[in-house]
DRENTIMI-19306 format. One record per atom (N, C-alpha, C, O): x, y, z. Coordinates in steps of 0.001 Angstrom, whole numbers, plus 500000, padded with zeros to 6 digits. Layout:
XYZ...
REM end
This chain:
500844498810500000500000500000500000500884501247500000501792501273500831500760502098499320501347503070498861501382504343500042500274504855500206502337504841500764501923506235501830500430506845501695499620506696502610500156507438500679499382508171499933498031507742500603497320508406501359497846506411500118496776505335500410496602505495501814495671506135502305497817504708502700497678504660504228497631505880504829497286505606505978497757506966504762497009507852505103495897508492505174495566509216506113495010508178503809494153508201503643492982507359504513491940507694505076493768505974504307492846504709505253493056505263506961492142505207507783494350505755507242493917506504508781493547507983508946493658508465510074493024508919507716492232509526508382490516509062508155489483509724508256490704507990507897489085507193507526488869506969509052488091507554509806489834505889509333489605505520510835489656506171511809489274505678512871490161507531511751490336508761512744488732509560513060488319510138514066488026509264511593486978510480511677486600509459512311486764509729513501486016508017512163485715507379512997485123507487514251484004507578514757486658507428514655487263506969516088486526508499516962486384508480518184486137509684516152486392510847516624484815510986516528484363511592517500483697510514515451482234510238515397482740509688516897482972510369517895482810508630516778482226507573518108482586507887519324482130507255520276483858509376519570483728509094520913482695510412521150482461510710522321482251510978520388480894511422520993480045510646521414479317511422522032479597509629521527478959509248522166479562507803522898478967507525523939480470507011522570480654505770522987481021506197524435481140507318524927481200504638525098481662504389526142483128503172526458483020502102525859484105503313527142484471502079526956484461501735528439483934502420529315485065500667528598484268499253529255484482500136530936483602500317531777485443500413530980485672501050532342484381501785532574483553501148533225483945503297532080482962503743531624481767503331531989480836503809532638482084501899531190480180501337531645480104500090532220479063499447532351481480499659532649481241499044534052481285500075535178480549499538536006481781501468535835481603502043536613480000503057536373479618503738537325479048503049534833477781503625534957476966502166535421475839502291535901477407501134535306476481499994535344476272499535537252475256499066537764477275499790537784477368499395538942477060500904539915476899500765541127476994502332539285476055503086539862474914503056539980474326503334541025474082502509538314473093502503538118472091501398539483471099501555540195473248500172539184472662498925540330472421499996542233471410500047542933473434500479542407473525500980543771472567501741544012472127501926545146472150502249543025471033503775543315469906502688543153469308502575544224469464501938542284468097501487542168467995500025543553467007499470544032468835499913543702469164499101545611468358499956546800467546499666547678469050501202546331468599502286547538467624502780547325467115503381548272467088502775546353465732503668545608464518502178546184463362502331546576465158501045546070463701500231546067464017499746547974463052499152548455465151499950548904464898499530549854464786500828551105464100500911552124465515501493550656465824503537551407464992504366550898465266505550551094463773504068550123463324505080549293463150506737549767463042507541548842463122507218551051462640508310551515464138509447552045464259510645552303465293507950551993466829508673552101466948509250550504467254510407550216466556507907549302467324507928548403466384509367547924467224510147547477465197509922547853464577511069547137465049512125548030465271513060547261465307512479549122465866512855549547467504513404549555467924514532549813468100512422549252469414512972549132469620513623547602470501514431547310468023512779546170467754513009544864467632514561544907468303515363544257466357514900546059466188516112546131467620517684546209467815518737545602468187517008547199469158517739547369470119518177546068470835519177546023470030517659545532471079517001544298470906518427543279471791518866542544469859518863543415469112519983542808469315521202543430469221521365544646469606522107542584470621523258543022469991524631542927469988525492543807469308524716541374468378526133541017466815526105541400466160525101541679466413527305541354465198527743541482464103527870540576462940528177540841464615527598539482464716527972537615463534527057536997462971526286537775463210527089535930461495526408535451462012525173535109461111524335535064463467524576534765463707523246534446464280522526535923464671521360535960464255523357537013464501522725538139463370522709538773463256521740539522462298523583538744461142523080539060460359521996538376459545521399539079460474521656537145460009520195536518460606519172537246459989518356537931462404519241537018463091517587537545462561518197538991463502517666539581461887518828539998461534518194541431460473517809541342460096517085542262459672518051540413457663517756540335458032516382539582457494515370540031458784516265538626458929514673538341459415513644539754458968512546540084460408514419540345460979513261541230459685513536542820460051513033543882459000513921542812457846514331544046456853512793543518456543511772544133456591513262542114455559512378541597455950510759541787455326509771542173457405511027541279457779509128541230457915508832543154457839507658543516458078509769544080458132509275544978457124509268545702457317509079546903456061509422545332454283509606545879454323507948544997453883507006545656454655507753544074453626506440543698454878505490544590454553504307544692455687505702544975456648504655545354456652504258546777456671503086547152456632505414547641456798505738548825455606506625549690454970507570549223455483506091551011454166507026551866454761507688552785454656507488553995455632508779552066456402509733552591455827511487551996456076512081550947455019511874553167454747513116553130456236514264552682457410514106553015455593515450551788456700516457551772456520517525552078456121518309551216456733517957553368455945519449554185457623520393553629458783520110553332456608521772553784457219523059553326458366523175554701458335522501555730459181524069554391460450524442555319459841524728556764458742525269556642460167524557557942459995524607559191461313525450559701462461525049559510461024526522560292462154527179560851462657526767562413463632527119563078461647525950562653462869524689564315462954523244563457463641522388564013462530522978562564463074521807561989463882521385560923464609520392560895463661522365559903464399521808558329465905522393558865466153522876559970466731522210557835468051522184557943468560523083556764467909523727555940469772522954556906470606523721555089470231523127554215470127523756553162469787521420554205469580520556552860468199520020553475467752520213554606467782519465552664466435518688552595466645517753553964467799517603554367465728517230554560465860516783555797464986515546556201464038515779556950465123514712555934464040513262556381464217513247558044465285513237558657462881513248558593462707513002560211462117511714559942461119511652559225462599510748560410461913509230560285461089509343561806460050508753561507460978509618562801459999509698563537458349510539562799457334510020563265458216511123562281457116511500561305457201511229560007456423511866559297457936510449559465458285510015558130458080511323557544456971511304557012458426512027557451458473513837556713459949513889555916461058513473556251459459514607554671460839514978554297460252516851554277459273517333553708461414517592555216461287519221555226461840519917554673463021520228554830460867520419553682461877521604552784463515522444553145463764523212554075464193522086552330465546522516552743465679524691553221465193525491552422466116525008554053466034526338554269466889526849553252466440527892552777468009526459552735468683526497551730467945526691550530467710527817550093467746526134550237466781525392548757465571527006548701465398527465547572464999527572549631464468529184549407465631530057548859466715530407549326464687530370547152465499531686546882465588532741547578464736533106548388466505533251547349467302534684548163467893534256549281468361535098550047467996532687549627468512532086550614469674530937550549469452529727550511470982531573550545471764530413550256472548529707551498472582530082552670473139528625550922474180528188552314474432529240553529473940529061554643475044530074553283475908531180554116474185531380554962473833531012556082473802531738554424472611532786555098471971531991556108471813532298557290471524530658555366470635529358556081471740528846557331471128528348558276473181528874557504473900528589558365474211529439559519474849529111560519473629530676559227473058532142560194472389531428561286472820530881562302471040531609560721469576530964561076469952529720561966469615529548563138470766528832561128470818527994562344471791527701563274471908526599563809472373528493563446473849528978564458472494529410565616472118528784566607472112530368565191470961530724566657470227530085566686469937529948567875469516529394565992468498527828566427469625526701567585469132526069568519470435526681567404471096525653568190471944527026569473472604526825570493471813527434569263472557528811570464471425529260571314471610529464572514470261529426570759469012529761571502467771528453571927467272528227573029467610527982571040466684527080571156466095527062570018466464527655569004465100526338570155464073526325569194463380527613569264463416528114570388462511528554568013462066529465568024460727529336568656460131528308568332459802530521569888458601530052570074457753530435569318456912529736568753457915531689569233456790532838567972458033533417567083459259533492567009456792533769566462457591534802565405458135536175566254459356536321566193457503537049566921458156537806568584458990537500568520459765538211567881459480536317569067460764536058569656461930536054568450462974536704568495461511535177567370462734534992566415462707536442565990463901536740566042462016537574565581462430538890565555463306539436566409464286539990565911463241539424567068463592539810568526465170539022568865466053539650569449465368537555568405467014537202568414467330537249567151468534537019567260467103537407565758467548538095564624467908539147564972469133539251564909467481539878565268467953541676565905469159541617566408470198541938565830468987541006568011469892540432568833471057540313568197472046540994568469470993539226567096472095538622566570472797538695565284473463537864564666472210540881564859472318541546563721471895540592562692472739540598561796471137539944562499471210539035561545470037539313560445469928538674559399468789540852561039467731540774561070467232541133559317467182542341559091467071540716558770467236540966556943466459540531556435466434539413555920465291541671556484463799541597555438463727541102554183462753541197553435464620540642553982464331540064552333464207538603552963463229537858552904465313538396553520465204536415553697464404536277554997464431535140555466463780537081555601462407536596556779461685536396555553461541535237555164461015537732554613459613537296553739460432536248553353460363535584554388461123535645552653461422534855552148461213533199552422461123532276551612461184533204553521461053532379554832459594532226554976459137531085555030458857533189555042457284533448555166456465532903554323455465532256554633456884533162553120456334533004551953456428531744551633455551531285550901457207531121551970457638529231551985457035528966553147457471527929553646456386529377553636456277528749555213456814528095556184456314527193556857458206528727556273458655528437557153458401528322558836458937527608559683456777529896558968456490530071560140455194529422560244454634529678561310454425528514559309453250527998559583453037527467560736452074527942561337453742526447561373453473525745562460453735526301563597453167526012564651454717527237563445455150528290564826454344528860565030454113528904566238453477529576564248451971530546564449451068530199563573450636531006562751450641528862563642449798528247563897448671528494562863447482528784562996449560528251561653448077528712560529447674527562559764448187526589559209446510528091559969445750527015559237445255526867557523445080525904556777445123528623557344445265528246555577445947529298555278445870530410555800446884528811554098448238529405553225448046531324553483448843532124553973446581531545552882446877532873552538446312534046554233445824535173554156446686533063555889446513533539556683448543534020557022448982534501558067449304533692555838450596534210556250451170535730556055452354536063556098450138536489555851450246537712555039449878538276557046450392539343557384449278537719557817449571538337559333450837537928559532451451538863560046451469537072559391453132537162559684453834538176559174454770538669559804453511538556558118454325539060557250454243540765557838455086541659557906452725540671558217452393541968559095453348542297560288453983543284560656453185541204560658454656541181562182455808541871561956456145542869562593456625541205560777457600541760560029457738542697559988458791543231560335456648543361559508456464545160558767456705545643560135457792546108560477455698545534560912455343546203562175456565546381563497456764547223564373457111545298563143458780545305563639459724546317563037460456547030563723459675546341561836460188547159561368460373548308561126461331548918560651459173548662561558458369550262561129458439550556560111459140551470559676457453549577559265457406549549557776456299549508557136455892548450557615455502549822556439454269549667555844454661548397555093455758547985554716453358547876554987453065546207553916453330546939552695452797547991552342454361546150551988454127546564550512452801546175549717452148545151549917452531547112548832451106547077548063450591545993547332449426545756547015451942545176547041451704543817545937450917542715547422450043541919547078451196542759548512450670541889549381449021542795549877448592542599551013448581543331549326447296544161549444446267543631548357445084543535548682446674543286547087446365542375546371444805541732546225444862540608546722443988541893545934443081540878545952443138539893545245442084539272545109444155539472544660444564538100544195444801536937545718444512535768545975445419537966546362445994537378547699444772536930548708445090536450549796443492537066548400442797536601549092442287535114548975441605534484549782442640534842548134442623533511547716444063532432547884445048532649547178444050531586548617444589530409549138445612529845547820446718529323547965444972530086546643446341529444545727447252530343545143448088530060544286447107531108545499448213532282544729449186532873546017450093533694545876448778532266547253449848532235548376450809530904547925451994530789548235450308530276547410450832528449547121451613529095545794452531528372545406451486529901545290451836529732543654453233530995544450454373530690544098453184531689544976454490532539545820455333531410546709456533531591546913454620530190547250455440529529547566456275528916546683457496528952546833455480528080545333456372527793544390457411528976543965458616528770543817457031529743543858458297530664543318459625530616543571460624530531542857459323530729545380460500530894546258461129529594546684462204529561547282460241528227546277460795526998546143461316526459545440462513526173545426460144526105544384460283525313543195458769524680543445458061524504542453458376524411544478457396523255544620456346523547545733456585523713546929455019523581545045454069523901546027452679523077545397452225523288544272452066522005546479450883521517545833449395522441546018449022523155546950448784522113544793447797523004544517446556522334544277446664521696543230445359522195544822443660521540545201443399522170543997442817523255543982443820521529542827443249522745541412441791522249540765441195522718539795441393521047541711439756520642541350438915521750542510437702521882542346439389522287543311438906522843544074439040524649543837438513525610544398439948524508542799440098526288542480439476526086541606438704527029541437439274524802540387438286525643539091437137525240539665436241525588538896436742524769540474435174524714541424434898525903541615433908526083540907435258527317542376435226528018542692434635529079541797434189530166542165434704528556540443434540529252538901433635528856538134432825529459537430433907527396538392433007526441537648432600525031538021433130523951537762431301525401538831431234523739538825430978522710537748430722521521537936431074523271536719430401522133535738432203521729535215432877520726535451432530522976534452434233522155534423434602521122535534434983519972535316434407521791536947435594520800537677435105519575537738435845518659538098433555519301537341433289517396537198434196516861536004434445515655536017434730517662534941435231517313534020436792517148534569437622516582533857437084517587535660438642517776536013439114516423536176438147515698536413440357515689536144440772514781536215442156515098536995442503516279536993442702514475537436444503514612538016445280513913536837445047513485535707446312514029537705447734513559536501447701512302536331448134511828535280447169511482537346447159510037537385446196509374536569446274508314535947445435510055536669443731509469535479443953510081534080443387509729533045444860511044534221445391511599532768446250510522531975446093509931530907447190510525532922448387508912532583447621507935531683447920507534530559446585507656532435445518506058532285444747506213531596444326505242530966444309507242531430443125507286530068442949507082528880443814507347528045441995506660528636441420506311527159441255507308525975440820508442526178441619506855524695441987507709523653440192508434524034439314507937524738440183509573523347438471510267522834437968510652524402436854511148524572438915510373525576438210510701526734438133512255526983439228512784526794437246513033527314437093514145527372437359514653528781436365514607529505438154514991529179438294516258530347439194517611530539439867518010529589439193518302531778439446519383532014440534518907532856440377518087533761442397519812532314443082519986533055443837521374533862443499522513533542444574521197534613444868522774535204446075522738535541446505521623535840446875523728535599447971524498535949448777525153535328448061525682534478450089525597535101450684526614535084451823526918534140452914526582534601451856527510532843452329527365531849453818527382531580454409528462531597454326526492531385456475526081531383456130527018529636456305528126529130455820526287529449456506527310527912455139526441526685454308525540526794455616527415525577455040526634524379455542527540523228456137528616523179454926526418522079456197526655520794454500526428519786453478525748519880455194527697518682454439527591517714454700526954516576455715527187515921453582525873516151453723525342515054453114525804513593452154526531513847453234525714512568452555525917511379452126524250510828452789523262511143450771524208509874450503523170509377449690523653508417449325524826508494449239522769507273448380523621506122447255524343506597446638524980505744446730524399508118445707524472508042445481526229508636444511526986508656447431526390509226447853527686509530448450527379510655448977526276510801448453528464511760449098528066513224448775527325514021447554527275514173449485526542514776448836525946516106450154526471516960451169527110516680449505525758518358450165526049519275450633524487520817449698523858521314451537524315521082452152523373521430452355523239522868453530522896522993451642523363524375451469524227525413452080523138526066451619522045525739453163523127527059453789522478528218452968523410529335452938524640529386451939521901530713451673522766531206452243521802532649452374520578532641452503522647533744452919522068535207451487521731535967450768522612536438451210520431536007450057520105536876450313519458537738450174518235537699450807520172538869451112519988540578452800518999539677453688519564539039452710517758539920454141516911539673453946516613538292454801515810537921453305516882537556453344516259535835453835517538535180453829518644535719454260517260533961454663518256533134453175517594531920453093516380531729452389518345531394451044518052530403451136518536529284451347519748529242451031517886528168451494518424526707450404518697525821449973517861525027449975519798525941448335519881524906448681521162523521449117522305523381447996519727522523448089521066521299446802521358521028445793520655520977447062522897520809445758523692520523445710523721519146446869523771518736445032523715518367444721523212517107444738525405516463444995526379517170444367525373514997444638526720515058443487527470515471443495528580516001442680526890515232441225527939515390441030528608517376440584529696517740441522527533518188441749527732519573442804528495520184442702529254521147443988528164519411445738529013519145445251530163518980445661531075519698444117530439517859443809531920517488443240532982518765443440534106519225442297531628518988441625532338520391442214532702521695441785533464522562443431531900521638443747531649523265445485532384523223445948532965524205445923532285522479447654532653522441447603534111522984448750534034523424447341535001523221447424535919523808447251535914524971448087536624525530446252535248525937445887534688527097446985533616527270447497533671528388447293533025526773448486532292526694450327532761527299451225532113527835450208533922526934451312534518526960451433535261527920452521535317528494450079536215528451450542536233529791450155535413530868450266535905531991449629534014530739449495533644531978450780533142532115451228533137533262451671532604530976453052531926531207454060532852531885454770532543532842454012534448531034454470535361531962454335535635533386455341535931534032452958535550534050452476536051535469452060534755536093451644534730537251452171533560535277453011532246536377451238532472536887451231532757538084449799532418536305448560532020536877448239530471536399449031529690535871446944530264536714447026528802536747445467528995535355444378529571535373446008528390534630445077527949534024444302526893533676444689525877534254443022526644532710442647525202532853441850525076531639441151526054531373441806524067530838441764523912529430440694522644529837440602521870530789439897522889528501439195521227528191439663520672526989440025521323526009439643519282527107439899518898525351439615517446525346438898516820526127440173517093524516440439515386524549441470515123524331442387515767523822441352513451524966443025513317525393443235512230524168442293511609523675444302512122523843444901510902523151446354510789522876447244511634522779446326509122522752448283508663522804448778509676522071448051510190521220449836510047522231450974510377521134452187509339521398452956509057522317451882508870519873452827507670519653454424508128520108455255507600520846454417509411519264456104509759518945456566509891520806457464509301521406455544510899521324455980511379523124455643509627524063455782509403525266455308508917523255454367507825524098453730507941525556453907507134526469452959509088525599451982509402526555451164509881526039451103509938524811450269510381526848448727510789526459449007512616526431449761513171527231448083513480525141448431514709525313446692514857524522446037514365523604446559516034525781444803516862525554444956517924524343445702518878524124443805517248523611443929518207522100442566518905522389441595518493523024442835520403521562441739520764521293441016520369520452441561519702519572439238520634520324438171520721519845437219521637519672437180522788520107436403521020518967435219522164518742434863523416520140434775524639520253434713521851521260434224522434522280435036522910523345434528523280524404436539522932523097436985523439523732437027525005524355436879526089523792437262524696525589437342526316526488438519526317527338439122525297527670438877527720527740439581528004528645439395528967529745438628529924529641440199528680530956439810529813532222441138529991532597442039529156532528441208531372533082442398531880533923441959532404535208441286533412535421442533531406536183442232530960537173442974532167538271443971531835538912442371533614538415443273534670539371443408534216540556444041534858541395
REM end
């Protein structure tokens, strides 16, 4: 074989070699992914409430694709495990996510609240273990001060996650706006105007500020489009009867718009809607005549993060292999303030 040639034949085998290691593996590789894979699904089927737990932690942003991977991993650990997931506790949660096996609870990490990082959450609990446990909100004002530490952004912050629910003793979400009063009133501060709100009188849009400042807040959304409509919410279904359903089945779903992408087809625009329903991510295309109607309503509820709720019918999509709600004739929509 002539130089000429064998060079040629090794840069054949080079592009190769250089395709494949985008994606290949060699054996080291995937004997050390194969024997992770075994260890985690060990701990996942005998630790399940350590292993989502330590899963949870694992998760770093506040951001709309870190709020999906926690509503996916909430969901797989509700069908797996009978492990409750309560919001942050300011005498109980910790810097990271926190399993108490005496209440089988896993407690929102104090960390894990935006505007709240390591440094700050390791404040907080320097005087939780220096003082005690907090009794009221009084008092933790009162050793924040003490202990210069006292910083209106990460109390609301704290509030708004509920961190002080169980300390003062509330019983529904949107009774935290009297904490928040405490705050002010400590401060010698007027309530800002956005908490004056008559959005705020309603119980899910305290839940939808908790998601913000979390990632993760569950929402009774057969019980908010009740409030609007009783005839929709007989049509309402959850994520689980969504999963399971039958092609041509007709119902009403709800929550809160991740994004959507416009399509064209001969027939003109449609529209392609990712929606967050409590732990599911829900994939409904609006056909164009509904796209026409609704994409503007569309755009700002995805902007102002409200909850909306669509009817349609559901059926497989082969290519996603799950079930996704299409529009129809009779389709409608509500924006749920």
């Amino acid at each position: 074989m002539k130089r000429s040639e064998a060079e040629k034949e090794a840069e054949k085998v080079w592009d190769k070699l250089l395709a494949f290691s985008s994606y290949g593996f060699n054996r080291s590789h995937a004997a050390a992914y194969g024997v992770m894979a075994y260890e985690s699904q060990w701990m996942k089927a005998n630790y399940p409430a350590e292993f989502f737990t330590v899963s949870l932690n694992n998760i770093r942003n506040t951001n709309k694709s870190s709020m999906i991977m926690i509503a996916h991993l909430i969901d797989e650990m509700c069908k797996i495990c009978n492990v409750e997931l309560k919001p942050s506790s300011i005498n109980l949660s910790g810097s990271i996510f926190y399993y108490d096996l005496q209440t089988n609870c896993i407690y929102w990490s104090i960390g894990r609240i935006k505007g709240i990082g390591s440094k700050t959450a390791q404040k907080l609990l320097e005087e939780r273990k220096r003082g005690g446990k907090f009794q009221n909100m009084k008092e933790f004002l009162i050793r924040m001060k003490a202990a210069k530490f006292l910083r209106k952004n990460v109390i609301t912050g704290l509030i708004l996650s509920g961190a002080f629910d169980e300390l003062e003793n509330i019983k529904e979400v949107k009774e935290r706006k009297s904490i928040l009063e405490k705050l002010y009133n400590f401060i010698d501060e007027d309530l800002p105007v956005v908490y004056e709100s008559p959005k705020l009188t309603k119980n899910h849009n305290w839940l939808l500020l908790e998601r913000e400042n979390t990632g993760y807040a569950k929402l009774d959304l057969k019980k908010i489009i009740a409030n609007k409509s009783v005839i929709i919410s007989k049509q309402y279904i959850d994520v689980e009867t969504f999963e399971s359903a039958k092609d041509y089945t007709k119902a009403a779903i709800a929550g809160t718009i991740v994004n959507y992408t416009k399509r064209k087809s001969v027939r003109g625009e449609f529209g392609q809607i990712m929606l967050l329903s409590n732990t599911k991510v829900i994939y409904i295309t609006a056909w164009n005549d509904k796209w026409e109607e609704f994409k503007k309503d569309i755009e700002i509820a995805k902007k102002e993060q409200t909850i909306v709720c669509f009817t349609g019918v559901i059926k497989r999509d082969s290519y996603k292999e799950e079930n996704v709600l299409y529009t129809d004739s009779n389709t409608s929509k509500m924006i749920l303030l």
